[in-house]
C-alpha positions as CSV (number, residue, x, y, z in Angstrom):
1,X,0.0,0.0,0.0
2,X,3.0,2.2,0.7
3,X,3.1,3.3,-2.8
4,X,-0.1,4.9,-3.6
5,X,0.7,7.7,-0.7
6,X,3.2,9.3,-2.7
7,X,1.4,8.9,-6.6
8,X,1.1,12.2,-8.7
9,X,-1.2,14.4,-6.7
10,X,-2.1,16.8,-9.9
11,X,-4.1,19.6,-8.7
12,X,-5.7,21.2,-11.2
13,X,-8.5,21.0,-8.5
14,X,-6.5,24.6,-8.2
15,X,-7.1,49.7,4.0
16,X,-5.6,52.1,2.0
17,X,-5.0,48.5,4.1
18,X,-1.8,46.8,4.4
19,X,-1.0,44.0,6.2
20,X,1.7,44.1,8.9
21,X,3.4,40.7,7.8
22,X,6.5,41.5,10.5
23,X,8.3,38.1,10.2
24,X,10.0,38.9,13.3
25,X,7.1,39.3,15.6
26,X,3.4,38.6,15.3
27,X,2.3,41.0,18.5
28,X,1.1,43.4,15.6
29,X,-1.1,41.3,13.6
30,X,-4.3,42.7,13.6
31,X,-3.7,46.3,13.1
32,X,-6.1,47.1,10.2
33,X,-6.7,50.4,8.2
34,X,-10.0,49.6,6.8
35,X,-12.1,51.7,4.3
36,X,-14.0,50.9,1.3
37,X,-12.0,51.7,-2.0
38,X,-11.8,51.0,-5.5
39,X,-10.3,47.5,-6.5
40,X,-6.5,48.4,-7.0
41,X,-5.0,46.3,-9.6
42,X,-0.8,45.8,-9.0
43,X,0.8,46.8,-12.2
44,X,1.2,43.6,-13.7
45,X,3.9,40.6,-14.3
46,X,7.0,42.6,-13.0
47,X,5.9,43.1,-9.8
48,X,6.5,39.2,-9.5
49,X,10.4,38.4,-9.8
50,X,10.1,34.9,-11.0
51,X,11.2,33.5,-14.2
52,X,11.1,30.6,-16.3
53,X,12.8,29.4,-19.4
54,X,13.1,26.2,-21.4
55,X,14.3,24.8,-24.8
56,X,10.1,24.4,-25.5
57,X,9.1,28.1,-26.6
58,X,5.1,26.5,-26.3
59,X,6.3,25.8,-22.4
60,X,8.2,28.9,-22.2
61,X,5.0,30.7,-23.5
62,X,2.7,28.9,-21.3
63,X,4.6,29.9,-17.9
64,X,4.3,33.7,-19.3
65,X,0.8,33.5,-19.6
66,X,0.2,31.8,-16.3
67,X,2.4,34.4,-14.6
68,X,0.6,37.4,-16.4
69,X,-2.6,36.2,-15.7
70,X,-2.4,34.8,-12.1
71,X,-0.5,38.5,-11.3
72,X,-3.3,40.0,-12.9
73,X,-6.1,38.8,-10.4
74,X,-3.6,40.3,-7.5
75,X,-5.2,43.5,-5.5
76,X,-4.7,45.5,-2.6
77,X,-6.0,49.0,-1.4
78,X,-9.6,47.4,0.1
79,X,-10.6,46.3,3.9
80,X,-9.7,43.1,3.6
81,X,-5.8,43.8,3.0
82,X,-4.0,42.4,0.0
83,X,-5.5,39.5,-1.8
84,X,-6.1,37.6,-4.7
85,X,-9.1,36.3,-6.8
86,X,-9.1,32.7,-5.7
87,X,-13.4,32.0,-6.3
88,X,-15.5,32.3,-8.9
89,X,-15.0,35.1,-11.7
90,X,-17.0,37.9,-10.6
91,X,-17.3,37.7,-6.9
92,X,-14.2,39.4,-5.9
93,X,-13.4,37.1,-3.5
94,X,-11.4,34.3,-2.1
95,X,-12.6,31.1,-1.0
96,X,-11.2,28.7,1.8
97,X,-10.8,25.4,-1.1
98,X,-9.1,27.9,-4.3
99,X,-6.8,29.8,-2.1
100,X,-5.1,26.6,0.0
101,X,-4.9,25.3,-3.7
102,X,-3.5,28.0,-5.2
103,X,-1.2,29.2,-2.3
104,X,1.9,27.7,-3.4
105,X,1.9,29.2,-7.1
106,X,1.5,32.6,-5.0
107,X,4.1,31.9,-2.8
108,X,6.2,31.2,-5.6
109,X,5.1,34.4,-7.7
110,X,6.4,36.2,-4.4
111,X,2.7,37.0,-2.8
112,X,3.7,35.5,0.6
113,X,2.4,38.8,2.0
114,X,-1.4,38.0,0.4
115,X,-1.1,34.4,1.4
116,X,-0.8,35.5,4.9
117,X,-3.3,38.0,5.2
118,X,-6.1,35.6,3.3
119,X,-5.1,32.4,5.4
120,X,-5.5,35.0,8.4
121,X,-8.8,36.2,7.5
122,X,-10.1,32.5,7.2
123,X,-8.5,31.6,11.1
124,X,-9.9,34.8,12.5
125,X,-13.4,34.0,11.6
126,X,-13.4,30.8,12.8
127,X,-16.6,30.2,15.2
128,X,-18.7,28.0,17.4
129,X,-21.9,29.6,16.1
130,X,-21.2,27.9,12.7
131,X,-20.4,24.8,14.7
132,X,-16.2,25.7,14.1
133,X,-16.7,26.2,10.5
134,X,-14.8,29.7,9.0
135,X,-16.1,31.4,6.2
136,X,-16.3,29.9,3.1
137,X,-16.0,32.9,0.9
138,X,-14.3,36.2,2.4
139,X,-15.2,39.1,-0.5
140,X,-12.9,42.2,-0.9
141,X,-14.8,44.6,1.7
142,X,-14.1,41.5,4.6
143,X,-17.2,40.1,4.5
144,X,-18.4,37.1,3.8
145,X,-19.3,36.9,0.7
146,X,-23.3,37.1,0.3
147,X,-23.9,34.6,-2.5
148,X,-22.6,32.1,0.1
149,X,-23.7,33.3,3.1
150,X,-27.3,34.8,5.0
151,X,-26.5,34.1,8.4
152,X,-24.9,31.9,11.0
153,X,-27.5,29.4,10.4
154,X,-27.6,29.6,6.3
155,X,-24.6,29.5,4.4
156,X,-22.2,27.7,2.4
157,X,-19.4,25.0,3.6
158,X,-17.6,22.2,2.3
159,X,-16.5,20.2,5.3
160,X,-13.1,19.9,4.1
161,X,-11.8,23.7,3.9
162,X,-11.0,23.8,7.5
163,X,-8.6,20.8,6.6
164,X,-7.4,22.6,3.6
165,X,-6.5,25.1,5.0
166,X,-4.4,24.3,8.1
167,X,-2.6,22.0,6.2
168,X,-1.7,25.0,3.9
169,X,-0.6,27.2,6.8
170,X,1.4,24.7,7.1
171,X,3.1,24.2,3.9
172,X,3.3,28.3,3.8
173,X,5.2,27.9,7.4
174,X,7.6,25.6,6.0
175,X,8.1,27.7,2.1
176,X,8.6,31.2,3.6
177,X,9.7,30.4,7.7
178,X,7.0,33.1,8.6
179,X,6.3,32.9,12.4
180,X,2.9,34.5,12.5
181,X,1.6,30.6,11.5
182,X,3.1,29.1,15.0
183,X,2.6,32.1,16.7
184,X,-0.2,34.1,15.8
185,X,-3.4,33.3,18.4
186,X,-5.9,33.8,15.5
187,X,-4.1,31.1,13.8
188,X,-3.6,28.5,17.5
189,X,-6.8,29.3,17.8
190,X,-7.9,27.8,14.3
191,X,-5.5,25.1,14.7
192,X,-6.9,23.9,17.9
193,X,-10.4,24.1,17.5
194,X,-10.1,22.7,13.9
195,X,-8.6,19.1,15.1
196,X,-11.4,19.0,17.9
197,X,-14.1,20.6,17.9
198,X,-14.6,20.7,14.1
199,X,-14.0,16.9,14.5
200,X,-16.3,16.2,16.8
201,X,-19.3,18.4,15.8
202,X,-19.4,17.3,12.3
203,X,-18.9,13.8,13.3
204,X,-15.5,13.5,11.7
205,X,-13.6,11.1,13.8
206,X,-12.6,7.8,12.7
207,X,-14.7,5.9,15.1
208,X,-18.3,8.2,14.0
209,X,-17.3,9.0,9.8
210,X,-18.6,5.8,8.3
211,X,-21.8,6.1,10.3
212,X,-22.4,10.0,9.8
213,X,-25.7,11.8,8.9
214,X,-25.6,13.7,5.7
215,X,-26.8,16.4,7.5
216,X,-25.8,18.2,10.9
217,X,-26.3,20.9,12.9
218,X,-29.0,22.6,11.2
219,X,-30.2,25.0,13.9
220,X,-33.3,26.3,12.4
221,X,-36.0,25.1,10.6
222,X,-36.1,26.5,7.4
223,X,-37.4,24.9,3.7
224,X,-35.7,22.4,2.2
225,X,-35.4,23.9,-1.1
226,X,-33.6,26.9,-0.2
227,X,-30.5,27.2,-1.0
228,X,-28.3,26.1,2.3
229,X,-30.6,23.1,3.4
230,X,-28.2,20.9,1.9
231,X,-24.8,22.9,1.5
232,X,-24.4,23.7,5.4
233,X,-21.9,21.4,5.3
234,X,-21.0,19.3,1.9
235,X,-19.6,16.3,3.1
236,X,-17.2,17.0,0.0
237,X,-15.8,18.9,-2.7
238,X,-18.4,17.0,-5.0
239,X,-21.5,19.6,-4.6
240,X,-23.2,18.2,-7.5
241,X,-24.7,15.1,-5.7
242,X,-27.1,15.8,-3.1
243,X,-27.4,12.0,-1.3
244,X,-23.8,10.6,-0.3
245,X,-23.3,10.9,3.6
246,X,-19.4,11.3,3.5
247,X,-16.4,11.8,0.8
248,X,-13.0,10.4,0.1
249,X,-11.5,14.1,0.3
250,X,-13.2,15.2,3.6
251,X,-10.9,12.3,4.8
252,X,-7.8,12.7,2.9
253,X,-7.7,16.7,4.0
254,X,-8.3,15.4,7.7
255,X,-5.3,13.3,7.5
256,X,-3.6,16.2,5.9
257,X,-4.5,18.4,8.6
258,X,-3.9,16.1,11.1
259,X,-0.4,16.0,10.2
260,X,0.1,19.5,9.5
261,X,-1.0,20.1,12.9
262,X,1.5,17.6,14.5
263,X,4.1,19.1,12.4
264,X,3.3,22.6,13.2
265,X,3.1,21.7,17.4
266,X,6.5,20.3,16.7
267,X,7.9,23.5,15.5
268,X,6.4,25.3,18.8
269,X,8.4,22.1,21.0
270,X,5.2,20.3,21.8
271,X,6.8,17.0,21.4
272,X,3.6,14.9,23.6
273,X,0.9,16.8,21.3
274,X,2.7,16.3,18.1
275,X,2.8,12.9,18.4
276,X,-0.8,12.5,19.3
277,X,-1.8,13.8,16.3
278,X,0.7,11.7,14.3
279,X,-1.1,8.8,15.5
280,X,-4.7,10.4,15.1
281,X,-3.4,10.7,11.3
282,X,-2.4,7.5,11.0
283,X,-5.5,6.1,12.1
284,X,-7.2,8.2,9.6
285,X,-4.8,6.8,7.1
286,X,-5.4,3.5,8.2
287,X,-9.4,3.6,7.8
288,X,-8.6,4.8,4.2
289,X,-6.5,2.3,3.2
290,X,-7.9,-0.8,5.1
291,X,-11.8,0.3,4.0
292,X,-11.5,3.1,1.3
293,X,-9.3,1.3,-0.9
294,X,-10.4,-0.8,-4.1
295,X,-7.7,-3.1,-4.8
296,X,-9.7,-4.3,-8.2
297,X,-9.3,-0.2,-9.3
298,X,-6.4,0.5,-8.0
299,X,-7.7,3.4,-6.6
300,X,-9.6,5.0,-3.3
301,X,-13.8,4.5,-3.5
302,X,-15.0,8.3,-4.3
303,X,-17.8,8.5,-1.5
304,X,-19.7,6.9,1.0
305,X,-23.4,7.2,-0.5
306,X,-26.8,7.1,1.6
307,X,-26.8,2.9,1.2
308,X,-23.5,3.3,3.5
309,X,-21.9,1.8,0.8
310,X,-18.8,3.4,-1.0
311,X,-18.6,3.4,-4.4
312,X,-17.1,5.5,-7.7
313,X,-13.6,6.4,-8.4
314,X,-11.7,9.1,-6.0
315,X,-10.2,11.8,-8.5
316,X,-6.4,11.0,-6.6
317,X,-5.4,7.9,-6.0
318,X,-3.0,8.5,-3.2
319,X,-3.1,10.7,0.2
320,X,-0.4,13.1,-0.5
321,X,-2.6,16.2,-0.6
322,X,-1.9,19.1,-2.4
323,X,1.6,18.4,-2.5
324,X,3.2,16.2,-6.1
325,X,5.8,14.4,-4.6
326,X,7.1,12.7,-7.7
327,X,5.4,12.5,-11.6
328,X,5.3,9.3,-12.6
329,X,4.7,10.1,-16.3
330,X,6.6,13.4,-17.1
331,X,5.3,13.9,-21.2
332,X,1.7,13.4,-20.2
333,X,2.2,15.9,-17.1
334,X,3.9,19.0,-19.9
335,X,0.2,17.9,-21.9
336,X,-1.3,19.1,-19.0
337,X,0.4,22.3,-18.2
338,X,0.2,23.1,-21.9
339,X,-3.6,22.0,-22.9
340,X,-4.8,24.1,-19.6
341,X,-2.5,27.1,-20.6
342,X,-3.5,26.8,-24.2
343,X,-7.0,24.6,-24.6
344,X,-10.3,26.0,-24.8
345,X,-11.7,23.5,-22.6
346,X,-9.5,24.4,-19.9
347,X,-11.6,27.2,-17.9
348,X,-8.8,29.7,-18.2
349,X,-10.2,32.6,-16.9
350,X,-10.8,30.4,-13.6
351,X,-8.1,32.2,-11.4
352,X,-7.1,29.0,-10.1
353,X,-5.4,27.4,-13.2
354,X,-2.4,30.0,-13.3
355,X,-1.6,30.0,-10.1
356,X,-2.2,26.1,-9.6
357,X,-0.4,25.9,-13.3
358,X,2.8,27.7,-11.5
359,X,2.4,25.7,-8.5
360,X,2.7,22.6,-10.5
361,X,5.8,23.5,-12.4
362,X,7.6,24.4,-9.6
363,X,6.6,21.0,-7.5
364,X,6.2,18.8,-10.2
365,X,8.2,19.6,-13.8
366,X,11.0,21.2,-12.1
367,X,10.8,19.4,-8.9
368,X,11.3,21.6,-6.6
369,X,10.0,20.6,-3.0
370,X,11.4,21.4,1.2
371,X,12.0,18.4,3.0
372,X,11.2,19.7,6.8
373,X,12.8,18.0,9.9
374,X,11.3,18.9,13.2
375,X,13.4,21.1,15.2
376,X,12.9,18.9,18.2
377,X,15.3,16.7,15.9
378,X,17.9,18.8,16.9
379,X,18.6,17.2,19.9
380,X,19.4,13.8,18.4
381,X,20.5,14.8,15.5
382,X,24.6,15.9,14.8
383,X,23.5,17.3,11.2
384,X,20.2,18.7,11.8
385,X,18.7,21.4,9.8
386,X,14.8,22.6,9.5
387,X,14.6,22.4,5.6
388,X,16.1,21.0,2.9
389,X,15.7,22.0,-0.5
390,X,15.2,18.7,-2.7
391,X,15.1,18.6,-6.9
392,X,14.0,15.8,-9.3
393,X,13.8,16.6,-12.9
394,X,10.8,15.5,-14.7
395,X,11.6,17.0,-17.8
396,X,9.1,16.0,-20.8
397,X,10.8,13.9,-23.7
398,X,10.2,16.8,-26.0
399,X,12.1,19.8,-23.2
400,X,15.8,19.3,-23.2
401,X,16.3,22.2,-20.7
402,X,14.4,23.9,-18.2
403,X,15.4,26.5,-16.0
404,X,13.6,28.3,-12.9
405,X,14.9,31.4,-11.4
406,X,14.1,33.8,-8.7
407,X,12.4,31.5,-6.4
408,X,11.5,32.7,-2.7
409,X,11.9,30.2,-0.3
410,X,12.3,31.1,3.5
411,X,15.7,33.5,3.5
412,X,16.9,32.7,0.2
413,X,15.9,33.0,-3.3
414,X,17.0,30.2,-5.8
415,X,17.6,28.8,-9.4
416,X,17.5,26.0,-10.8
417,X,18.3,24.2,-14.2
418,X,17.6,21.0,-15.5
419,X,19.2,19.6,-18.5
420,X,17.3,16.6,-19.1
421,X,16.2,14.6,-16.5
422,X,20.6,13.6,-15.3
423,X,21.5,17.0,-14.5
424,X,20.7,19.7,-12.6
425,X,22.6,22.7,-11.5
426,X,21.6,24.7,-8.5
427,X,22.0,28.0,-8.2
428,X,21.7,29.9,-4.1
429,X,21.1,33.5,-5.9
430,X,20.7,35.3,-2.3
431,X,20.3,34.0,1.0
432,X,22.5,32.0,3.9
433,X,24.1,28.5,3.4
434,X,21.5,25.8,2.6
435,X,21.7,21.9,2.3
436,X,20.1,20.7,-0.9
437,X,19.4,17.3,-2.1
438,X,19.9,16.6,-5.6
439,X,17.8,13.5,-6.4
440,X,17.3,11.6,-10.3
441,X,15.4,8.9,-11.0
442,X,17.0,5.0,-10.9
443,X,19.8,3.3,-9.0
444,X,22.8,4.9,-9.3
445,X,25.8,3.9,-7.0
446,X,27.7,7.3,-7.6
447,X,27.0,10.5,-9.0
448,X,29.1,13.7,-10.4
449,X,28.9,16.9,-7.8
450,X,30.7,19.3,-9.3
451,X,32.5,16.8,-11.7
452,X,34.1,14.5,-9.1
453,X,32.1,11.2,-7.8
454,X,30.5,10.9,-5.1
455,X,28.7,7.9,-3.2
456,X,24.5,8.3,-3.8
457,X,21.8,7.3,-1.5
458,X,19.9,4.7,-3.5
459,X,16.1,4.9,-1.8
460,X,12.5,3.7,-2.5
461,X,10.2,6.8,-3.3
462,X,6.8,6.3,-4.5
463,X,6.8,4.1,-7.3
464,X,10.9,3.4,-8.1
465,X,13.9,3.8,-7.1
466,X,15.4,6.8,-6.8
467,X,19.5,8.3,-6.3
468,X,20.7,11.2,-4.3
469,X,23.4,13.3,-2.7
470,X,23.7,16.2,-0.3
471,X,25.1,19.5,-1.3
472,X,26.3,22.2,0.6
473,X,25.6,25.5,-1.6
474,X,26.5,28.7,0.3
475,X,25.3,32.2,-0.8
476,X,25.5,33.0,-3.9
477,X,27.3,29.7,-4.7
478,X,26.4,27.1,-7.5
479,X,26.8,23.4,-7.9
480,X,26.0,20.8,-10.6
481,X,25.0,17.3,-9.7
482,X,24.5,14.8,-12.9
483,X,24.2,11.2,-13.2
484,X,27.6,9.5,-15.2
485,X,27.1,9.1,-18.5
């Protein structure tokens, strides 16, 4: 079972106000300048530093229009503080399931400042009278957006947003090091309540989930044909069918969460909590794979349906959400990234196909992931360090080069280059001394750092084997790892 966890996740699921985002302290979060203004558009691509270039001008092309585009629903100048478009056209708004997908192509566009205000808003508004739910849709004057909500009683939630995102906080801890997401009390606060009593009052543990009511707290009584009888809590992403009682997602974004959480509680030294909720995630993991899993499929059952019977076809196949940890088929991924830059079919004016579409290439084409160690490792651990910066190419046949530059991640800003899928060259363009991992698919006993051999790691990732070394690369220093010819 080990190796559908780490399968393809491909996610093309995807006050003149400004937000104090002091990395060094979070004691002044929450000083707002609010005041209705006119929608402020930035001034377009070059406000975002990060480039991409490859032998494939259609690829080449495709980042630019993702770029131009996702930096073209970017905004600030309104009550709600900076923010993107990351909900339905129109609306103006940002909901809790678009933003945690399309965080990481911000972050990578440099809009860590946006990220943390709009994750913010959604822990702030956390609350017991919507039974620990947040707001579903925050619009740009900090409300909640009214197509999707009337009142405490009536609006729209899908139960797994709250999952989403604290296990986006999360990743955003871990890409840009910003303390305000293990120190912030609007964001404790959203943590804590989220992994209990969101749990408990939707009926979300392990031991209640396969035995659930559709419906739940539903605190008034009110016509069933309106519009939030039977939305007050989706049991899913899947808001088309009206009947099934519980969905593969709400689970797979709980055992996301749950390790988020454990991993977030490690980096504030709570060593007894963190591992609670390791094994709370694993028990989540366990019901999925023990009972979710269709072995004749090869894949996870879609839903749990009003029979108590699952059924259909999950749309992922593994449980590592909203992260790709490896691409198992590199030419049909580039189809992908080019059909939804390029196709007609591919919705996009939907905001969150460029910024999932940068997200993807820098996770998946080029690779590009953080390997975080808990600093309680530190301890035990001669060579600790938080994060590790780890690249696999997964260049398509067609690409013979690829190269990313100006990346943001934590104190530094990198580049990387990919000639094929046997070399890569890494470049630590500004920033301290960091450890990065240089990994290629296959067994290889040895490869070339710098031109002289050196002894790989030979491990079992996902689906193969894969080969590796460690590289020191201090600032503003390069290195080239490659696989002998």
């Amino acid at each position: 079972m080990q190796t559908k966890f780490h399968l393809l996740v491909f996610s093309f699921l995807f006050s003149v106000a400004t937000f104090a985002a002091d990395t060094n302290t979070y004691r002044s979060i929450g000083n707002y300048i609010t005041g209705a203004s006119d929608v402020l558009p930035m001034s377009g691509v070059a406000l975002s530093p990060l480039e991409f270039n490859s032998s494939d001008k259609h690829f080449t092309a495709a980042f630019h229009w993702a770029k131009a585009q996702a930096m073209a629903y970017v905004f600030d100048g309104d009550p709600v503080g900076p923010w993107y478009e990351a909900a339905e056209p129109g609306r103006e708004a940002f909901c809790m399931r678009d933003t945690a997908h399309q965080a990481m192509g911000a972050h990578a566009l440099g809009l860590d400042r946006y990220n943390l205000n709009m994750l913010r808003r959604f822990a702030e508004n956390i609350s017991d009278a919507r039974d620990w739910c947040s707001l579903w849709e925050i619009d740009r004057f900090n409300r909640p957006a009214p197509v999707d909500y009337k009142n405490d009683n009536e609006f729209w939630f899908n139960l797994p947003a709250n999952f989403d995102i604290l296990d986006c906080c999360y990743r955003m801890y871990v890409w840009s090091g910003d303390t305000h997401y293990i120190g912030d009390p609007a964001f404790l606060n959203f943590y804590d309540h989220t992994v209990t009593d969101y749990v408990d009052r939707w009926q979300l543990g392990v031991d209640q989930a396969m035995k659930r009511p559709r419906l739940l707290n539903n605190h008034v009584d009110f016509e069933h044909s309106k519009k939030f009888a039977k939305n007050r809590g989706i049991p899913g992403y899947d808001e088309q069918e009206h009947t099934y009682f519980l969905g593969f997602d709400v689970l797979a974004t709980e055992r996301a969460a749950f390790l988020a959480y454990a991993h977030l509680q490690q980096a504030r030294f709570n060593e007894e909590l963190s591992s609670n909720y390791l094994q709370k995630a694993a028990a989540v993991e366990n019901l999925l794979t023990n009972t979710w899993w269709n072995p004749t499929s090869q894949c996870f059952y879609a839903r749990l349906n009003k029979d108590y019977q699952l059924e259909g076809r999950a749309r992922r196949d593994d449980l590592n959400w909203n992260v790709i940890t490896h691409v198992p088929n590199a030419d049909a991924f580039y189809q992908r990234l080019i059909d939804a830059a390029f196709s007609t079919q591919s919705r996009r004016e939907y905001p969150e196909i460029p910024f999932t579409w940068i997200g993807d290439l820098v996770n998946g084409t080029m690779g590009i992931n953080l390997i975080y160690t808990s600093p309680l490792e530190s301890a035990t651990k001669g060579n600790w360090v938080e994060i590790m910066v780890q690249t696999q190419p997964a260049l398509a046949s067609k690409v013979s080069w690829a190269e990313l530059r100006n990346l943001p991640m934590r104190a530094n800003q990198i580049a990387v280059r990919h000639d094929g899928n046997r070399k890569t060259k890494f470049t630590n363009q500004r920033g301290p001394a960091l450890v990065w991992q240089a990994t290629f698919d296959g067994s290889h006993s040895n490869l070339l750092v710098n031109g002289k051999t050196m002894k790989a790691l030979v491990d079992m990732n996902a689906i193969n084997l894969v080969s590796s070394v460690k590289v020191i690369v201090g600032a503003g220093g390069t290195a080239t790892v490659e696989v002998p010819k």
